[in-house]
C-alpha positions as CSV (number, residue, x, y, z in Angstrom):
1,X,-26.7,19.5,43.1
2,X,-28.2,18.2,39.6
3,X,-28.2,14.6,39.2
4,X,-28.7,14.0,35.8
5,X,-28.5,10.2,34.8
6,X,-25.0,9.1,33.7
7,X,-26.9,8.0,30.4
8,X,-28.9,10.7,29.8
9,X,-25.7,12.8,29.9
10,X,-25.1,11.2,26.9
11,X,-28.2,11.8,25.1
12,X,-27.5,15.4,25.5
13,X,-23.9,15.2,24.1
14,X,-25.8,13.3,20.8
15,X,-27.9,15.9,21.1
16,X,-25.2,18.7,20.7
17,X,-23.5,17.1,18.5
18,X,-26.3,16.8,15.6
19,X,-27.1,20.3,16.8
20,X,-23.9,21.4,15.9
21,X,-24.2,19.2,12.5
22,X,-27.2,20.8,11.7
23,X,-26.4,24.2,12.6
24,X,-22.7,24.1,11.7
25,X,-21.5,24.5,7.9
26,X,-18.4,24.7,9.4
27,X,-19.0,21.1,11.0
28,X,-20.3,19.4,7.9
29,X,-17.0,20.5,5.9
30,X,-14.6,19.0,8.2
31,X,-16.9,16.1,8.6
32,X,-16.1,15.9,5.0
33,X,-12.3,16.6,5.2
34,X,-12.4,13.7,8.5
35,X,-13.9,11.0,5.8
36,X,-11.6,11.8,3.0
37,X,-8.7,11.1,5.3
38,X,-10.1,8.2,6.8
39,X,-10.9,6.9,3.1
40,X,-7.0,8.3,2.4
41,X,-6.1,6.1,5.1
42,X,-7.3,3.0,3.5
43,X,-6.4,3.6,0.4
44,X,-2.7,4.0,1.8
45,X,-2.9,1.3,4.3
46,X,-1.2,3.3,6.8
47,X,-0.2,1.7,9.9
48,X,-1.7,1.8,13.4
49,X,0.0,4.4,14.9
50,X,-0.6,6.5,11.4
51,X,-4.4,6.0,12.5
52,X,-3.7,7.1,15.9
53,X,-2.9,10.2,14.6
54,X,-5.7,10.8,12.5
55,X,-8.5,10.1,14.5
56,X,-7.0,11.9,17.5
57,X,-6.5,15.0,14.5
58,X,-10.7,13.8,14.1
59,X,-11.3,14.4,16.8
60,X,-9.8,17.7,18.1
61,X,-11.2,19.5,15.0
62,X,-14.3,17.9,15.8
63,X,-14.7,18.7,19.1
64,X,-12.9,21.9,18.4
65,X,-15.7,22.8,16.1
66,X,-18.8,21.8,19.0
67,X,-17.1,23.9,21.8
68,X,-16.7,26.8,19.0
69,X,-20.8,26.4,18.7
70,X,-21.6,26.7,21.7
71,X,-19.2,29.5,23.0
72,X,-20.8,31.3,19.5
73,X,-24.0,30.2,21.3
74,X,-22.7,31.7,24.5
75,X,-21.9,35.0,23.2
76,X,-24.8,35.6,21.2
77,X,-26.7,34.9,24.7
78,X,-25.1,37.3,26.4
79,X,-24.4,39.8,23.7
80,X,-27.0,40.1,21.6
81,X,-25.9,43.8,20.2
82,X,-22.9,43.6,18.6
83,X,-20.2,44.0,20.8
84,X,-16.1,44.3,20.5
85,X,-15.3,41.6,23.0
86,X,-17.8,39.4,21.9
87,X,-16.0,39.7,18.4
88,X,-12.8,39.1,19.8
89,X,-14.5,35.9,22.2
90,X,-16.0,34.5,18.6
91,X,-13.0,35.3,16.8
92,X,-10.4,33.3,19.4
93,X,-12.8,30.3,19.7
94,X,-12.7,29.8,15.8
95,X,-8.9,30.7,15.5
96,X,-8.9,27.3,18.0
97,X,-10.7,25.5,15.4
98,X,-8.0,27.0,12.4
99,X,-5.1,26.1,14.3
100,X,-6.4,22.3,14.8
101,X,-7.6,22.3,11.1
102,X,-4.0,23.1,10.1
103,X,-2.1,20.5,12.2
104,X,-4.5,18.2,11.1
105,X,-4.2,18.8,7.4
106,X,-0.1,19.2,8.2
107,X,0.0,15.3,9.9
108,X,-2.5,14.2,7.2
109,X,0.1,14.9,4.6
110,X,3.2,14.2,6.3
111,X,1.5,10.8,6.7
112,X,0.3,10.1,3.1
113,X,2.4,12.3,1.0
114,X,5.6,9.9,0.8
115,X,3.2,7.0,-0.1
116,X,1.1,9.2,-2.6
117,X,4.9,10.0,-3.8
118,X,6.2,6.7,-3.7
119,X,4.1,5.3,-6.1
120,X,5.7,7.1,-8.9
121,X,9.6,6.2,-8.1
């Protein structure tokens, strides 16, 4: 059984994630979307369980978007040639990452649209 250190289990989560940063266009975009809502957020002062929302929404993309990477990782691995179910694996895994995108972007707005809205009534 490997015994990695508790703590150096963490290094190599860091370690994916800035792989996946680097790597990941994908990554940096919704890194950009996750900071507009957060700035959003302030700007609206929405309450605490409005944040609640959006950093779990944050996060699921997020972490949506590593476990894509390395599944892509994965099934370049083991498929090097181009292969119909490794398509279809590659495909699924970012149709994961769409689906959270879109929720996220849909509680984003439910959340600030009537105070974006309310300041013109």
């Amino acid at each position: 059984m490997n015994r990695t250190p508790f703590i150096k289990s963490f290094a190599y989560a860091f370690s994916g994630i800035a792989q996946t940063f680097r790597e990941g266009r994908n990554f940096k975009v919704q890194l950009g979307f996750a900071v507009a809502a957060i700035v959003l957020g302030f700007v609206f002062r929405i309450q605490p369980y409005e944040w609640l929302a959006v950093v779990i929404c944050i996060g699921c993309v997020l972490g949506g978007e590593c476990v894509n990477t390395s599944i892509e990782a994965v099934v370049d691995l083991a498929s090097p040639e181009y292969h119909e179910l490794a398509k279809r694996a590659k495909d699924c895994a970012a149709g994961g990452v769409l689906v959270c995108s879109i929720v996220s972007a849909i509680v984003e707005a439910i959340i600030i649209l009537p105070k974006f809205f309310a300041l013109f009534t």
